[in-house]
C-alpha atoms as a printed R data frame, in Angstrom:
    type eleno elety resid chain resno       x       y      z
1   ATOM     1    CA   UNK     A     1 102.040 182.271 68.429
2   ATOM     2    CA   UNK     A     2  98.022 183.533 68.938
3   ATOM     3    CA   UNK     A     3  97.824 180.589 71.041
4   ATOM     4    CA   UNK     A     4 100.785 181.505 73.143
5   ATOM     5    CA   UNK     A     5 100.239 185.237 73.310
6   ATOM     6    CA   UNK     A     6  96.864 184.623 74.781
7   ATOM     7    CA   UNK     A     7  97.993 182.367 77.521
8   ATOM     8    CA   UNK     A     8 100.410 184.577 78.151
9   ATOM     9    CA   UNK     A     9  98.260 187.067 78.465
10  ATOM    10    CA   UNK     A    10  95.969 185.485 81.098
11  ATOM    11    CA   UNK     A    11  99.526 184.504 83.096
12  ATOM    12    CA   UNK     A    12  99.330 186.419 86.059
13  ATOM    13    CA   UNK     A    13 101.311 184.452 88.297
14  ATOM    14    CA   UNK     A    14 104.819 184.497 86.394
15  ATOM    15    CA   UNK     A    15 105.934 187.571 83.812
16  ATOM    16    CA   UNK     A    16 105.709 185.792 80.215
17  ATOM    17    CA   UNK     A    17 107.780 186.913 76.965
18  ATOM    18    CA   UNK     A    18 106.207 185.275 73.854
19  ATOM    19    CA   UNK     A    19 109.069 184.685 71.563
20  ATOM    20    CA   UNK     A    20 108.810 183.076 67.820
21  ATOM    21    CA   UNK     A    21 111.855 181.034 67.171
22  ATOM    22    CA   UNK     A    22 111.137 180.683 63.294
23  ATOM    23    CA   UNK     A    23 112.655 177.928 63.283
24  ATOM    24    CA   UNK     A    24 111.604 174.042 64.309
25  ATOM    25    CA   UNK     A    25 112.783 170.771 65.508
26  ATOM    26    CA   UNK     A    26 116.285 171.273 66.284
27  ATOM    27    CA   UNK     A    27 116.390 174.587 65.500
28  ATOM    28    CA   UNK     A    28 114.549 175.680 67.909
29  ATOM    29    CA   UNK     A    29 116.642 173.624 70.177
30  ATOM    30    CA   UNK     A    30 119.563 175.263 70.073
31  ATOM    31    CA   UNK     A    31 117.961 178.099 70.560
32  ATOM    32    CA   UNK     A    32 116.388 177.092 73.953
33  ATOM    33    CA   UNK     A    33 119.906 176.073 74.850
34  ATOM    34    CA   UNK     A    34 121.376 179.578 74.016
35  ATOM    35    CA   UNK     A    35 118.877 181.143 76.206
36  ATOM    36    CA   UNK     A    36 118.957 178.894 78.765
37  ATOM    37    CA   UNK     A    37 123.031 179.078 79.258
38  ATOM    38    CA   UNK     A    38 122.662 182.824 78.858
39  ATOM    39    CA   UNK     A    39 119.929 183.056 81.791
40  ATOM    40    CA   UNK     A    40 122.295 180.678 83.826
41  ATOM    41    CA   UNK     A    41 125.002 183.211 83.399
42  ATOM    42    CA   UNK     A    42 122.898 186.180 84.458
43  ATOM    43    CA   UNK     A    43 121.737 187.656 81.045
44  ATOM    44    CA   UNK     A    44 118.522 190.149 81.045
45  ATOM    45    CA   UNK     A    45 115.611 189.284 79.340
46  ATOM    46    CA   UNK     A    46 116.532 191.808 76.548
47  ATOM    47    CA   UNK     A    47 120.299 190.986 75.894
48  ATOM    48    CA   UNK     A    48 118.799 187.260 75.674
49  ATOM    49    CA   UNK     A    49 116.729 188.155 73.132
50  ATOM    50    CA   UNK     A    50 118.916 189.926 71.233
51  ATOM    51    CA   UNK     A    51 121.296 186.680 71.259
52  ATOM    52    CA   UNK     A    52 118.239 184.919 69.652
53  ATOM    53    CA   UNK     A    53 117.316 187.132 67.474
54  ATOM    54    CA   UNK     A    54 120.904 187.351 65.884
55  ATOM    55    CA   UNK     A    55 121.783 183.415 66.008
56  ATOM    56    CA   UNK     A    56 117.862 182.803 64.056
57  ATOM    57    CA   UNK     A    57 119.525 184.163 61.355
58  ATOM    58    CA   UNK     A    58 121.825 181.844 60.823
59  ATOM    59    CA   UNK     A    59 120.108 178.477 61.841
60  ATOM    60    CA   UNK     A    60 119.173 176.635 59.266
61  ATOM    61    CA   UNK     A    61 117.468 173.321 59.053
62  ATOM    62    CA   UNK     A    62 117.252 171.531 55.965
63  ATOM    63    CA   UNK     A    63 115.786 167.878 55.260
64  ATOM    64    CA   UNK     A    64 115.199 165.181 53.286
65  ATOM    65    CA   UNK     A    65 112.039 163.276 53.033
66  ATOM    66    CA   UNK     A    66 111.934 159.458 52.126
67  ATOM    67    CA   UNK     A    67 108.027 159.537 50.975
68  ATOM    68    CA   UNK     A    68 105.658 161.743 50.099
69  ATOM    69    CA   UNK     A    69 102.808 159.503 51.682
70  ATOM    70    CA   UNK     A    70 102.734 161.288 54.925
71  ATOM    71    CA   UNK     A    71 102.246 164.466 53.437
72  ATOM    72    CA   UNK     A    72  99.328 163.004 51.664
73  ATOM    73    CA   UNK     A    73  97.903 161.540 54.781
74  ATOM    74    CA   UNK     A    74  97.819 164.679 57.156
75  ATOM    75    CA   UNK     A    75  96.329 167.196 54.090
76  ATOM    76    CA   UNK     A    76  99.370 169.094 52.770
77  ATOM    77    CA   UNK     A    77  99.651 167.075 49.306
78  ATOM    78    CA   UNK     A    78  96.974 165.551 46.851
79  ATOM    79    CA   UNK     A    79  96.634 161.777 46.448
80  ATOM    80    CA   UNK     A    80  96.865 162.462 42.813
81  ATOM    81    CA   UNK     A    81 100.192 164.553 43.292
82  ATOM    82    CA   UNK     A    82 101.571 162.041 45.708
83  ATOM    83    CA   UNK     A    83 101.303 159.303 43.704
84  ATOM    84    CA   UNK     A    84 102.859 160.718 40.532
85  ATOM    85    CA   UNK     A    85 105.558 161.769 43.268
86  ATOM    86    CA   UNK     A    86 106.375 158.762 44.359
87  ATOM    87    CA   UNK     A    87 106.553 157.081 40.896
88  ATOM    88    CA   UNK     A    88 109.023 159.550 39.779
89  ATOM    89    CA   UNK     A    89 110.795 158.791 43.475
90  ATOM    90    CA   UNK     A    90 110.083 162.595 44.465
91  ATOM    91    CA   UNK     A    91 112.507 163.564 47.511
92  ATOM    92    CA   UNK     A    92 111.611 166.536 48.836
93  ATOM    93    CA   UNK     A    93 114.267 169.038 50.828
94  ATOM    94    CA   UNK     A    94 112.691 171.184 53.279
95  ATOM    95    CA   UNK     A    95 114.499 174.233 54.095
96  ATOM    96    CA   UNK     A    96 113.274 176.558 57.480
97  ATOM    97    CA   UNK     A    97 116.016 179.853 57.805
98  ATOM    98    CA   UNK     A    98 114.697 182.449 60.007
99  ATOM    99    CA   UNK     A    99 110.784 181.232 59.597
100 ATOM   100    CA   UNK     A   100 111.391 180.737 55.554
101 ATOM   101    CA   UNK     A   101 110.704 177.711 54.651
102 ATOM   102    CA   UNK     A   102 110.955 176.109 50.936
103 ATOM   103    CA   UNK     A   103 111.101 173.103 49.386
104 ATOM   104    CA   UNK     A   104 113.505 171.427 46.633
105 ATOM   105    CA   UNK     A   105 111.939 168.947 44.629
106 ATOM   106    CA   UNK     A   106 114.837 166.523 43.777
107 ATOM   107    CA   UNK     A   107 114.033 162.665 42.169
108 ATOM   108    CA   UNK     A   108 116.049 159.716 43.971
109 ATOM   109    CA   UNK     A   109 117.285 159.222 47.393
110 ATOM   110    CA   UNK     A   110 121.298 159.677 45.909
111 ATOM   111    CA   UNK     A   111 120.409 163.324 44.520
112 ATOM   112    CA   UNK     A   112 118.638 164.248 47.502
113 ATOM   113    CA   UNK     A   113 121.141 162.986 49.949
114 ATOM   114    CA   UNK     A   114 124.279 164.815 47.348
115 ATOM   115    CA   UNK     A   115 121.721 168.100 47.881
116 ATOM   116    CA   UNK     A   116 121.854 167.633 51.754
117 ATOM   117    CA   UNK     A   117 125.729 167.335 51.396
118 ATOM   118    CA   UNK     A   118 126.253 170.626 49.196
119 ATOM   119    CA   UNK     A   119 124.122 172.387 51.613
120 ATOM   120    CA   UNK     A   120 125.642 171.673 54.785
121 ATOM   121    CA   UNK     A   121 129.279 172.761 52.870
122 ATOM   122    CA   UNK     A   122 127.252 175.650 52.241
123 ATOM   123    CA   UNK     A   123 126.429 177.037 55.423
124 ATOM   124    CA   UNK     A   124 129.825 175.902 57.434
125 ATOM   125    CA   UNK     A   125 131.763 176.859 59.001
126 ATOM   126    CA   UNK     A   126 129.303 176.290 62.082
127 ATOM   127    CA   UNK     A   127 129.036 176.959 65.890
128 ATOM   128    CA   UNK     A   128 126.533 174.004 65.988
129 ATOM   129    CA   UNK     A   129 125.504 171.232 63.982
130 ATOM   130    CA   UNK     A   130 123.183 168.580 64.593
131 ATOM   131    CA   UNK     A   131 122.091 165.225 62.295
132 ATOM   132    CA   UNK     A   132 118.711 164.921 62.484
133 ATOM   133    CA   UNK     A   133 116.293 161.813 61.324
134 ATOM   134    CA   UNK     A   134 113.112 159.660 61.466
135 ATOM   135    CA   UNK     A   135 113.926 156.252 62.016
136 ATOM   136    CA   UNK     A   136 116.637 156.329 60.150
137 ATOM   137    CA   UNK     A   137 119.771 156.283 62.585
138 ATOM   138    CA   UNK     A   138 121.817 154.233 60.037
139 ATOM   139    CA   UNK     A   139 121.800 156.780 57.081
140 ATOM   140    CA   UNK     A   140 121.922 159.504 59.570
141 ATOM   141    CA   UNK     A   141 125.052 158.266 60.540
142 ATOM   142    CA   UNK     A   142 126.616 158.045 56.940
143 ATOM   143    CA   UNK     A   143 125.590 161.542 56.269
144 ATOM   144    CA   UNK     A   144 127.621 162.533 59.632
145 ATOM   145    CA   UNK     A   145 130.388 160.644 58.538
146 ATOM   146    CA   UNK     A   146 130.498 162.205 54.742
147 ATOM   147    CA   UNK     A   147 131.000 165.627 56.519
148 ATOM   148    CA   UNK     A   148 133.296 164.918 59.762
149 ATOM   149    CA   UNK     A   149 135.569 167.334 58.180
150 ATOM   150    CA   UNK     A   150 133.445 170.002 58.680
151 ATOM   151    CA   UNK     A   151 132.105 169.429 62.048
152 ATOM   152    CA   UNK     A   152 132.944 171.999 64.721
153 ATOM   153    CA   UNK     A   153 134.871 171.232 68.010
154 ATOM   154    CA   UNK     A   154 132.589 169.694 70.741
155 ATOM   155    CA   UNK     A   155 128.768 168.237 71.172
156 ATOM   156    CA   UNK     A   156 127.656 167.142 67.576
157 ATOM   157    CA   UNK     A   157 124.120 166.307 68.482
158 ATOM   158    CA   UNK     A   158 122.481 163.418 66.876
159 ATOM   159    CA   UNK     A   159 118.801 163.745 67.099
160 ATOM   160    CA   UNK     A   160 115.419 161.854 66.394
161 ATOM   161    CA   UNK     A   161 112.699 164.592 64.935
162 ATOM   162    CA   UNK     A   162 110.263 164.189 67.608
163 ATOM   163    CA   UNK     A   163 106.844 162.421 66.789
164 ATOM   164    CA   UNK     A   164 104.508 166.290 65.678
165 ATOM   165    CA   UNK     A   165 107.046 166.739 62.941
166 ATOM   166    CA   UNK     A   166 107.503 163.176 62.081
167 ATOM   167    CA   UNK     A   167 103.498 162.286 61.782
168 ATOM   168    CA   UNK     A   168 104.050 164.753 58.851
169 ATOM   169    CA   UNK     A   169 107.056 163.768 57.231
170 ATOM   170    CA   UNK     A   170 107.514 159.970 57.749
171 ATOM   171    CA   UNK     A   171 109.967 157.305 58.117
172 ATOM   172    CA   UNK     A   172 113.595 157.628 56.492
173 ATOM   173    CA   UNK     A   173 113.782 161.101 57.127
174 ATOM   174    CA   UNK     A   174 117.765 162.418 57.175
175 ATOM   175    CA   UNK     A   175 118.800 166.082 57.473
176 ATOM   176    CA   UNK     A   176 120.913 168.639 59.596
177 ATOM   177    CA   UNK     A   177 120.359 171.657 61.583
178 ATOM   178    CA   UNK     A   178 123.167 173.926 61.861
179 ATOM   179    CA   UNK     A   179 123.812 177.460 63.384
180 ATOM   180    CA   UNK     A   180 126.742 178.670 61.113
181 ATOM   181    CA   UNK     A   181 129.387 180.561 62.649
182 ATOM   182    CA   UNK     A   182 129.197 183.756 60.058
């Protein structure tokens, strides 16, 4: 956001509104395609914003990881700690909701992937809903298929967490990002 504010800042060219989405990956998509169909349709700057600000509080993306050794490798977990983790088969759930994240420490793949499941049950009924995953299309898939009776009419999007995020987290990756209708 510092980052941003500053080149915005030294923007002289163009009128630049710095806005945090406190949200990421998909998240934050859907919230650059709310703004973008609301500028289509003629929408001021504020009444966009005050779309945003309303719908990033109630996105919520929520995923499972498949290792901890990519946490270990970029600095945000001890070797010691990530080894331990992985020997107890440590699957971590990473919850963001309006720029909150936490983390649910959960052993095996099955009672990770049941967590994912009571989650997304938890926040429907939904406006949007994506699937999101890291090299993992297959499971990704299942997980969309476990829930198809909760999926809202139209696009369901089906989405690879692009490579900044995924450095972090690693392969095998499965999750959702939703924006719940209530």
């Amino acid at each position: 956001m510092n980052v941003a504010q500053l080149a915005a800042d030294e923007t002289t060219s163009v009128p630049v509104t710095v806005f945090d989405s406190r949200q990421l990956s998909l998240g934050t998509g859907f919230l650059v395609e709310t703004a973008a169909k609301l500028a289509q349709a003629g929408s001021s700057l504020p009444q966009i914003l005050g779309v945003l600000n309303e719908q990033i509080k109630r996105t919520h993306v929520f995923a499972a990881l498949d290792t901890l050794n990519f946490l270990r490798r970029c600095g945000r977990m001890n070797g010691v700690i990530s080894s331990i983790g992985e020997l107890l088969q440590i699957k971590p759930i990473i919850t963001m909701v309006d720029g909150q994240s936490s983390v649910e420490r959960l052993r095996t793949r099955a009672h990770a992937v049941k967590r994912l499941l009571e989650q997304v049950h938890e926040y429907s009924p939904f406006e949007k809903l994506g699937v999101i995953h890291t090299d993992a299309a297959g499971r990704a898939q299942e997980l969309l298929h476990q829930i198809k009776d909760l999926l809202p009419g139209g696009e369901i999007w089906f989405e690879q967490i692009n490579p900044v995020l995924g450095v972090h987290v690693g392969p095998g990756v499965v999750g959702f990002a939703c924006v719940s209708s209530v």
